[in-house]
VEXPA-933899 format. One record per residue: residue in one letter; x, y, z of N, C-alpha, C, O, CB in turn. Coordinates in steps of 0.02 Angstrom, whole numbers, plus 50000, padded with zeros to 5 digits. Each point is the difference from the previous one (the first is absolute). Glycine has a CB too. Layout:
% residues N
{"a" {X Y Z} {X Y Z} {X Y Z} {X Y Z} {X Y Z}};
...
This chain:
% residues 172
{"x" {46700 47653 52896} {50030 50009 49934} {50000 49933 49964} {50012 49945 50025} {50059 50151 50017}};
{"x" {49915 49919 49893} {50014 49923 49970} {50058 49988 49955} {50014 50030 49948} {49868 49957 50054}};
{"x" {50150 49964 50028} {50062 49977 50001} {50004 50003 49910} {50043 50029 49968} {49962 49890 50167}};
{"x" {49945 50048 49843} {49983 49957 49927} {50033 50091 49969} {50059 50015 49996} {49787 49855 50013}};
{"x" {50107 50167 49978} {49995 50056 49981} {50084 50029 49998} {49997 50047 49959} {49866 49959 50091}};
{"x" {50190 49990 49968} {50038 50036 50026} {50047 49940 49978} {50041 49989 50045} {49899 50100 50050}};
{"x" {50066 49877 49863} {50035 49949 49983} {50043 49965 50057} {50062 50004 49998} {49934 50054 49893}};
{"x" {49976 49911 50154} {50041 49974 50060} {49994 49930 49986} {49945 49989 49974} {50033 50100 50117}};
{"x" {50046 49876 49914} {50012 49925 49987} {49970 49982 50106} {50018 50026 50053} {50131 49972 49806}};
{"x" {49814 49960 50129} {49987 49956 50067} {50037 49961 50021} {50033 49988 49949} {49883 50013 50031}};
{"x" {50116 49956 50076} {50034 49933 50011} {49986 50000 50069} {49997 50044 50043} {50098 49947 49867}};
{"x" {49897 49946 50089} {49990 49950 50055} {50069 49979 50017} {49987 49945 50025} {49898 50014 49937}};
{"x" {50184 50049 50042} {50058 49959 50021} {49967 50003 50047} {49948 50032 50005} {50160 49980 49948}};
{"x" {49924 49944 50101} {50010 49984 50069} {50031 50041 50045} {49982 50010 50058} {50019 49897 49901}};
{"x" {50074 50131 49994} {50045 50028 50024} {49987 50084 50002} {50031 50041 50034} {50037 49851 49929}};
{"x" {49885 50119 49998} {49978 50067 50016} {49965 50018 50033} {49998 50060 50010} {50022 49949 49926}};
{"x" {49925 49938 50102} {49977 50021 50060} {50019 49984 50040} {49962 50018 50045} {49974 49994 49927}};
{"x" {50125 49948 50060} {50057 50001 50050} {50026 50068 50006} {50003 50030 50053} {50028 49855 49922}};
{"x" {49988 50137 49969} {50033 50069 49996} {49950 50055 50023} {50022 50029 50049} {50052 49930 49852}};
{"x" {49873 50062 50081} {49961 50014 50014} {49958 50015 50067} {49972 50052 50017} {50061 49910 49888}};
{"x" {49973 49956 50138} {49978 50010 50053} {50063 50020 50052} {49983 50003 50059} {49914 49920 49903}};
{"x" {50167 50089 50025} {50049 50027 50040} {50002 50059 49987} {50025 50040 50040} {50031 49876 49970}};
{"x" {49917 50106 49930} {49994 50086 49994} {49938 50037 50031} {50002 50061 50004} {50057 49925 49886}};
{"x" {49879 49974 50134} {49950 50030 50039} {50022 49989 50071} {49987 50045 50040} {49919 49938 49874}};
{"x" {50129 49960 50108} {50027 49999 50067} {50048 50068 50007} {50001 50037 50050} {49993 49823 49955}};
{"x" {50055 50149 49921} {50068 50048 50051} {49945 50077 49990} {50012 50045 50041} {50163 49889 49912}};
{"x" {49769 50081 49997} {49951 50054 50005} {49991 50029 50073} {50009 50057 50021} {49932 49888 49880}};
{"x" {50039 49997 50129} {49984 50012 50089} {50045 50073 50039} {49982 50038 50045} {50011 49802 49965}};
{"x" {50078 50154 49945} {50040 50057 50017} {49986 50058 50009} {50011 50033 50051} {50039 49917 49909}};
{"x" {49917 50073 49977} {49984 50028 49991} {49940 50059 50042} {49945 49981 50018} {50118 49931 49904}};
{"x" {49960 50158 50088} {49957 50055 50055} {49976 50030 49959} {49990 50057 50021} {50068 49964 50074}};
{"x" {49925 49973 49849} {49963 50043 49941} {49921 49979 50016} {49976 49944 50005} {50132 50051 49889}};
{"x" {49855 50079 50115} {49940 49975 50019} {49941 50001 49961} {49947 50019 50026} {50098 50005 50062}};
{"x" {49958 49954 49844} {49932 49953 49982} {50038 49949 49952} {49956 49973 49967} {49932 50125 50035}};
{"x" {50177 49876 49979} {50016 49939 49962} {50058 49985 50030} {50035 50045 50022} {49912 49975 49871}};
{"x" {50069 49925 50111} {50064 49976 50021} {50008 49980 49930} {49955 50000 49959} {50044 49963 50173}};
{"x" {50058 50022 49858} {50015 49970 49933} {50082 49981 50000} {50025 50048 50030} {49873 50028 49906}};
{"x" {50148 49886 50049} {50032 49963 49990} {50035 49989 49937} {49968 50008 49948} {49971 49967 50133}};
{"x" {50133 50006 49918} {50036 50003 49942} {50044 49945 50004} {50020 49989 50057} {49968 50129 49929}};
{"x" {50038 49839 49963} {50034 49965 50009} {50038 49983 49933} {49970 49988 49948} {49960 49987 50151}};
{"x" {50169 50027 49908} {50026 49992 49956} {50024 49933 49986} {50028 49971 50047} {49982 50136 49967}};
{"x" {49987 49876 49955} {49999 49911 49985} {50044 49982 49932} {49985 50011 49941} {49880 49975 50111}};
{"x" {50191 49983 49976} {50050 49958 49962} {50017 49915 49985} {50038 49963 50030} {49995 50142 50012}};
{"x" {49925 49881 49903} {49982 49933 49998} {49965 49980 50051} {50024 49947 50020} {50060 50035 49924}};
{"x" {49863 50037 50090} {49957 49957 50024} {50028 50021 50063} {49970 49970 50045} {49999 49933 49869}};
{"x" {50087 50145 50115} {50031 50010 50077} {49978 50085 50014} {50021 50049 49969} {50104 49849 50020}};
{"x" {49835 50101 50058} {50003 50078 50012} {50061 50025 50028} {50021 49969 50049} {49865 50028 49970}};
{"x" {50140 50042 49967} {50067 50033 50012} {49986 50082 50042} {50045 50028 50032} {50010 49899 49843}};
{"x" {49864 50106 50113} {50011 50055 50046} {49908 50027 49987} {49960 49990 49955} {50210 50047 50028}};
{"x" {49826 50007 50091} {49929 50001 49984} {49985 50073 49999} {50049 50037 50003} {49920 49849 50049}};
{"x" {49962 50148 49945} {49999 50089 49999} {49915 49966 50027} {49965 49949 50004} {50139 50152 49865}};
{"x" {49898 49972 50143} {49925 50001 50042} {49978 50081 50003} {50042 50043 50013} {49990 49842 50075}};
{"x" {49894 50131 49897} {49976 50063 50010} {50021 50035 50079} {49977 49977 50052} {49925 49980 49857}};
{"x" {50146 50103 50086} {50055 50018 50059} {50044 50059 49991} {50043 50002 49956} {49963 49883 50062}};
{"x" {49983 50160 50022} {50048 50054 49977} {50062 49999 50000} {50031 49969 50044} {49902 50079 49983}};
{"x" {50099 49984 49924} {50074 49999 50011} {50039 49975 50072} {49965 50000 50050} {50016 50095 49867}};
{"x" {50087 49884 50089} {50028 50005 50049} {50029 50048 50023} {50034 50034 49962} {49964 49886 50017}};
{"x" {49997 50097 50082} {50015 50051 50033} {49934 50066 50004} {49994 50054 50029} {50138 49898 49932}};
{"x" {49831 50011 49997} {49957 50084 50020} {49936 49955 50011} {49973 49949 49979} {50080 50178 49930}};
{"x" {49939 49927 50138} {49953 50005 50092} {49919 49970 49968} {49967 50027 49955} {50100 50127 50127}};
{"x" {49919 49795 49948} {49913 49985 49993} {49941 50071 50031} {49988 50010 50059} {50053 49836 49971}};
{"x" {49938 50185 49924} {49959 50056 50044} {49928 49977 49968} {49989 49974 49945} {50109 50145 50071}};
{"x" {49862 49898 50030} {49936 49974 49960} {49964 50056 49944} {49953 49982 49965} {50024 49943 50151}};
{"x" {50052 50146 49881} {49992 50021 49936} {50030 49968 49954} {49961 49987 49955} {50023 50101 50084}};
{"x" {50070 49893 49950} {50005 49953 49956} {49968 49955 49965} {50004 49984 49941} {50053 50041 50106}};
{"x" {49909 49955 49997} {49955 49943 49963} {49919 50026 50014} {49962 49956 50019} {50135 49928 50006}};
{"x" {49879 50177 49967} {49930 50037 49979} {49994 50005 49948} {50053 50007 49969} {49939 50048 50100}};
{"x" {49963 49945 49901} {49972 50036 49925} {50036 49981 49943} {50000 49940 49986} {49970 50159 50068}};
{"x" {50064 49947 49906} {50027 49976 49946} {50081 49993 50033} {50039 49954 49985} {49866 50103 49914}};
{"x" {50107 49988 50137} {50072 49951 50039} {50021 49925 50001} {50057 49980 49988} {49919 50100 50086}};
{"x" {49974 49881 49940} {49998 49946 50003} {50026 49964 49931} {50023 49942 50000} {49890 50082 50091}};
{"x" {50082 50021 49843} {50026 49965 49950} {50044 50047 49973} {50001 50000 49939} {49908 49924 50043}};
{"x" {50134 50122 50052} {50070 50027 50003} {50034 49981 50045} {50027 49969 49954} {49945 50110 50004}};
{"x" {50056 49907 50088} {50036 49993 50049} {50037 49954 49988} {50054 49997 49971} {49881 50044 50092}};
{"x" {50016 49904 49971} {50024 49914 49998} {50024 49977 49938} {49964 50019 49953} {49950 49952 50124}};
{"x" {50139 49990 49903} {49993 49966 49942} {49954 49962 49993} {49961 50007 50046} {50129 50002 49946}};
{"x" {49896 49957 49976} {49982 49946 49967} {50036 49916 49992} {50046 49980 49963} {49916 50135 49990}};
{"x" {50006 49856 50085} {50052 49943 50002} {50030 49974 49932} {50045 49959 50012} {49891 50007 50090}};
{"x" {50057 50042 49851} {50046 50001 49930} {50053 50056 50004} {50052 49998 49966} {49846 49963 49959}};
{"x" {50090 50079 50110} {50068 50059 49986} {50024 49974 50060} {50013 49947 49971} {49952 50177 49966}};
{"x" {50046 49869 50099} {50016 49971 50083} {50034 49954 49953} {50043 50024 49964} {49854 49989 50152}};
{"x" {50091 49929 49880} {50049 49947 49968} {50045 50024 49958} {50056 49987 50021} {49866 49937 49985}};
{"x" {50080 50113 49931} {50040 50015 49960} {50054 50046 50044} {50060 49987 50000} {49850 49997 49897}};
{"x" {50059 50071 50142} {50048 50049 50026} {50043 49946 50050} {50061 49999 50000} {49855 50127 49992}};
{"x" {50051 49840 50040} {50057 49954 50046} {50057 49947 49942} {50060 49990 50008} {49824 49997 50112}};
{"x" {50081 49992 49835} {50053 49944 49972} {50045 50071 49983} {50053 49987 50029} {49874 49877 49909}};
{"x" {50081 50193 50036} {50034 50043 50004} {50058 50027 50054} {50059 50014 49989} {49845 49989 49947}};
{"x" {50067 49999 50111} {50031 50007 50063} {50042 49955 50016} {50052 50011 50031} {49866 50037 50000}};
{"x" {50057 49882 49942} {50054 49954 50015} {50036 49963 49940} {50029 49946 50003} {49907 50040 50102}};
{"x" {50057 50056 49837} {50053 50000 49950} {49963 49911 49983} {50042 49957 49985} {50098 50148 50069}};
{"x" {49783 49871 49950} {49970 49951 49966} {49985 50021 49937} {49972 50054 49992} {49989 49903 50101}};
{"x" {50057 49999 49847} {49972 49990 49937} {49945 49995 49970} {50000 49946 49971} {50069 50027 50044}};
{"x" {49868 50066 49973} {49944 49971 49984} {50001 49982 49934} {49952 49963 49990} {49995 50091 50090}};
{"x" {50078 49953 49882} {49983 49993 49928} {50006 49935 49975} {50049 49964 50008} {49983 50142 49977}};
{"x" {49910 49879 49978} {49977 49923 49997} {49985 49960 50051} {50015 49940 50003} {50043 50064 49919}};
{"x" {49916 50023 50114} {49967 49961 50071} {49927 50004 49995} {49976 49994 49943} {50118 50041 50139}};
{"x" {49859 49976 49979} {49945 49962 50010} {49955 50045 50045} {50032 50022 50048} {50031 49863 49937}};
{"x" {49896 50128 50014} {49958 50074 50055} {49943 49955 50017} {49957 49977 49962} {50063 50162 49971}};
{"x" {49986 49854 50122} {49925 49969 50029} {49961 50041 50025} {50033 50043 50029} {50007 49867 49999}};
{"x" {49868 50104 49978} {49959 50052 50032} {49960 49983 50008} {49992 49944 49976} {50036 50123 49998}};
{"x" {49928 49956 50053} {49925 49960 49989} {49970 50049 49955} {49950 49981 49969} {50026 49956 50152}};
{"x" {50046 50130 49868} {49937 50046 49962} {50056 50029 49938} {50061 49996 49997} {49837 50054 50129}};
{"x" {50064 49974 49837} {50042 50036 49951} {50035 50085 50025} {49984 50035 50048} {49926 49886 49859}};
{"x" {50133 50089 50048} {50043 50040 50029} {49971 50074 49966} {49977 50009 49943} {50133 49893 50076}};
{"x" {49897 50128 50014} {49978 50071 49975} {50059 50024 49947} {50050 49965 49991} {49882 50069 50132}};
{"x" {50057 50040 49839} {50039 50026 49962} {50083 50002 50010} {50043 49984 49958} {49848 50069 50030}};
{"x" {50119 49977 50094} {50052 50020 49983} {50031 49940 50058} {50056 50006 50025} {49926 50139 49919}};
{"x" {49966 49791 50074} {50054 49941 50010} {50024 49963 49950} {50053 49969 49996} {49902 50020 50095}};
{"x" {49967 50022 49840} {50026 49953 49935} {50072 50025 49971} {50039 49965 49968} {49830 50015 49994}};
{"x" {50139 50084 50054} {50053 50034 49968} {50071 49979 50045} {50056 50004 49976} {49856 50103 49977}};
{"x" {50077 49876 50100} {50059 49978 50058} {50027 49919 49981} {50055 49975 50011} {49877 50106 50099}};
{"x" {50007 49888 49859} {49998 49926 49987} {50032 49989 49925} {50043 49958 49985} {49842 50024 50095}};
{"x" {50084 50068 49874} {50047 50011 49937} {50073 50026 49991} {50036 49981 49954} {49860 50034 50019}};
{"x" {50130 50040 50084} {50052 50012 49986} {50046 49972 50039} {50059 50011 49985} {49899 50070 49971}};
{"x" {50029 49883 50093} {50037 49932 50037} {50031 49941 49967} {50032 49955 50028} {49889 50070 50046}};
{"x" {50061 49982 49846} {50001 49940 49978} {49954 49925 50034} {50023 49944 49993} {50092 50126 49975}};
{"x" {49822 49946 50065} {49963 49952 50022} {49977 49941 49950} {49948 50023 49978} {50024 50069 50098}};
{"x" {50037 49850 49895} {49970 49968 49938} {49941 49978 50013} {49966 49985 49951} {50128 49981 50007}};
{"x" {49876 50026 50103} {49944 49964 50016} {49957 49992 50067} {50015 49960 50045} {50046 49996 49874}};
{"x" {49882 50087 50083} {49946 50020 50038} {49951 49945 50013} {49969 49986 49948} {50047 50124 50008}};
{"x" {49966 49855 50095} {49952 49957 50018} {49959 50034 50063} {50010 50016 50059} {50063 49880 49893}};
{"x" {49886 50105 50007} {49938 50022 50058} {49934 49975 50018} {49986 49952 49965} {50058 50130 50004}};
{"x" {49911 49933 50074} {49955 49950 50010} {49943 50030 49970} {49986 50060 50000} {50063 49887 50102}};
{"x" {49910 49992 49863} {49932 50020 49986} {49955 50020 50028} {49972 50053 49987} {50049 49898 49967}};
{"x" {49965 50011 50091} {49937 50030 50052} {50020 50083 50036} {49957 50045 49999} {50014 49806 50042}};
{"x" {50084 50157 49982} {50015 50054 50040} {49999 50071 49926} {49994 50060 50014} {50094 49848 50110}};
{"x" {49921 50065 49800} {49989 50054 49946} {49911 50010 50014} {49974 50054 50014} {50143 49903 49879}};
{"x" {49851 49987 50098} {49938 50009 49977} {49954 50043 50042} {49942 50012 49986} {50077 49883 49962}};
{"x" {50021 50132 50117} {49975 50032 50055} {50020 50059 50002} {49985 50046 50038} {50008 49868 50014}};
{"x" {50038 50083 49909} {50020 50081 49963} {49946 50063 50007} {49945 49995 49973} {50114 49931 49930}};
{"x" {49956 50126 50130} {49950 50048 50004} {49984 50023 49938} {50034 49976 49954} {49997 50052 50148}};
{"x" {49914 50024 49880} {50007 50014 49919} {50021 50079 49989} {49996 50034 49948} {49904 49871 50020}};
{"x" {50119 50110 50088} {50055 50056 50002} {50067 49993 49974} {50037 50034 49964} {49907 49990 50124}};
{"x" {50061 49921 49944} {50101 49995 49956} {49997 49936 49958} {50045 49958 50000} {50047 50086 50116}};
{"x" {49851 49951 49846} {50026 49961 49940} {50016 50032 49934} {50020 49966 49953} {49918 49954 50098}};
{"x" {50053 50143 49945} {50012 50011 49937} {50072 50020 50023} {50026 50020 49948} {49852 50011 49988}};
{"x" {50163 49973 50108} {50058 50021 50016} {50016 49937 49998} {50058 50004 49979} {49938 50100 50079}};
{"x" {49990 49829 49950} {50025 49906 49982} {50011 50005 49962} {50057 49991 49979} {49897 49939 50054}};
{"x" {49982 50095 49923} {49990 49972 49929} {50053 50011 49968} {50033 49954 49974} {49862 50061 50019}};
{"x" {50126 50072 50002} {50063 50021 49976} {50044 49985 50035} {50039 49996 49952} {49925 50076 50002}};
{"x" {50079 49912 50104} {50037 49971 50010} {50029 49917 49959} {50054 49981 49978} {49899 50110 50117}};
{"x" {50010 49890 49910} {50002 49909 49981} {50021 50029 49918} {50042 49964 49973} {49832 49942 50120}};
{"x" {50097 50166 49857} {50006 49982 49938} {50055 50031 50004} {50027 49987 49946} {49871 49995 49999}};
{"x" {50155 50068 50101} {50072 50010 49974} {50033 49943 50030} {50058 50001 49981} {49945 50128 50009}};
{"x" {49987 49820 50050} {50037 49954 50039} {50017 49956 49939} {50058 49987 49984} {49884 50021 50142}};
{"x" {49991 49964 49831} {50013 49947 49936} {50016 50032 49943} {50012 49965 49951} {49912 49959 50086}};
{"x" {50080 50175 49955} {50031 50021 49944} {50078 49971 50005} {50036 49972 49960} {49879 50137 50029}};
{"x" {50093 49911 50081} {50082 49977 50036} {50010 49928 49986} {50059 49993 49984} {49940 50087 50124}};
{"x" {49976 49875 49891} {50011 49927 50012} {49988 49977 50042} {50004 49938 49997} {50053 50063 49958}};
{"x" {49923 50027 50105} {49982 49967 50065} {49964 49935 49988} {49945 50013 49976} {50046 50098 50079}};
{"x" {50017 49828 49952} {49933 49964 50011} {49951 49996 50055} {50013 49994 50060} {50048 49955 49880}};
{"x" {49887 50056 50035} {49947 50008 50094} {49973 49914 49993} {49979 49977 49947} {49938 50194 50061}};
{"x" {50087 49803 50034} {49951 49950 50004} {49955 50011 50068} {50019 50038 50044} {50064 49880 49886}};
{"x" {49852 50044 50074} {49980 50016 50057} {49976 49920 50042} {49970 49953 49972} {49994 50186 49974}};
{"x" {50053 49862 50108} {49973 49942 50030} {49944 49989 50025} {49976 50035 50044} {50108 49961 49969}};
{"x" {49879 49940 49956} {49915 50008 50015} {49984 49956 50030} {49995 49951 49963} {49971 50096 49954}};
{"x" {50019 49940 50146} {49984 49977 50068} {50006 50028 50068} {50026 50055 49993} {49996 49872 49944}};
{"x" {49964 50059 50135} {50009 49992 50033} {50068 49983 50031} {50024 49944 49989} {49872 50055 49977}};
{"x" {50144 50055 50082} {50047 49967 50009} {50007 49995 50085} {50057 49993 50022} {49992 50041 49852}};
{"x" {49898 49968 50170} {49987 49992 50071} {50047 50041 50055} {50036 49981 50047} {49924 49904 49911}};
{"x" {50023 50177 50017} {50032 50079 50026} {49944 50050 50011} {49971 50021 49950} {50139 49967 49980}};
{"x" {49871 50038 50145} {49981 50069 50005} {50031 50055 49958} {50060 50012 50003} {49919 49949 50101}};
{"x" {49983 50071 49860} {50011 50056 49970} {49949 50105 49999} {49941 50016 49992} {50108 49836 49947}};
{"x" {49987 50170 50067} {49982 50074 50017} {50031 50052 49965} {50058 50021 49993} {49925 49942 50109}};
{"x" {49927 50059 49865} {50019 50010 49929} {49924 50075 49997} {49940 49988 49998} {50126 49838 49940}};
{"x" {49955 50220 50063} {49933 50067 50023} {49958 49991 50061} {49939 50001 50011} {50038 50016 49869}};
{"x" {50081 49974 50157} {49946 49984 50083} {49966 49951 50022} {49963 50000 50049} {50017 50085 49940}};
{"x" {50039 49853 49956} {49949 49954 50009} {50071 49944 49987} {50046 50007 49959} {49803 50054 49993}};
{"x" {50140 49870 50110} {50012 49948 50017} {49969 49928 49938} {49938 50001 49996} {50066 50078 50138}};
{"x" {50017 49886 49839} {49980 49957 49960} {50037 49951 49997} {50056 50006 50025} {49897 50062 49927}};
{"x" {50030 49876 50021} {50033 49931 49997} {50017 49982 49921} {49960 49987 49954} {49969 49971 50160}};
{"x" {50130 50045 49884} {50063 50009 49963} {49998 49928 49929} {50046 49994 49960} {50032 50070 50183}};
């Protein structure tokens, strides 16, 4: 996907691929079987709580679950995973900070907007690998996220993290 196209602002901080490479490490968690993916809520520069592609708590890992289109009902989404937990534990998101490596689908952009989330950093390289199945589901995501105010920035480098992302292993 191109970042340019989709009004995403680029940056190089330092501090977003720190952030970044602790969100492909806590991914690893993740038993979802073709993306791990990773979430991270961030208060001034401190992560305060993380979400990860994972089914609810309390209900049972079966491997129908994760077949076919199951695989994208069941499990949350590590953006809803984070929001539903800062919930659980009575955390504040609003005006805070969402770290990911990929963009968020419809109804996480919608979890990230009504959280009061102010600001999405995600990684470039791990967008541009974007299948071209779910970009037009990005595309529209990213345009109700900035109807909302969300800011997206995306981080463009290397941040020296294994990543697993449609069955396939890559360097981060």
């Amino acid at each position: 996907m191109d970042l340019d196209k989709l009004g995403i602002k680029a940056s190089k901080k330092a501090e977003c691929g720190v952030l970044l490479k602790e969100c492909y490490a806590y991914a690893k968690k993740s038993y979802h079987p073709s993306t791990h993916n990773a979430a991270l809520l961030v208060d001034k520069g401190k992560i305060i709580l993380r979400g990860v592609n994972v089914l609810p708590p309390r209900v049972k890992r079966k491997k129908e679950r994760f077949e076919g289109n199951n695989k994208h009902i069941y499990p949350n989404h590590a953006e809803r995973d984070l929001v539903y937990k800062a919930a659980r534990k009575g955390i504040s998101t609003s005006g805070l900070t969402m770290v990911m490596p990929w963009l968020p689908c419809i109804p996480c952009a919608n979890a990230i907007i009504s959280s009061g989330i102010a600001t999405l950093i995600v990684h470039k390289q791990m967008v541009e690998r974007t299948r071209e199945g779910w970009q037009e589901e990005l595309r529209n995501a990213v345009k109700i996220m900035k109807e909302a105010g969300v800011k997206i920035i995306a981080y463009d480098g290397r941040v020296g993290a294994k990543a697993y992302m449609h069955h396939e292993v890559w360097d981060a």
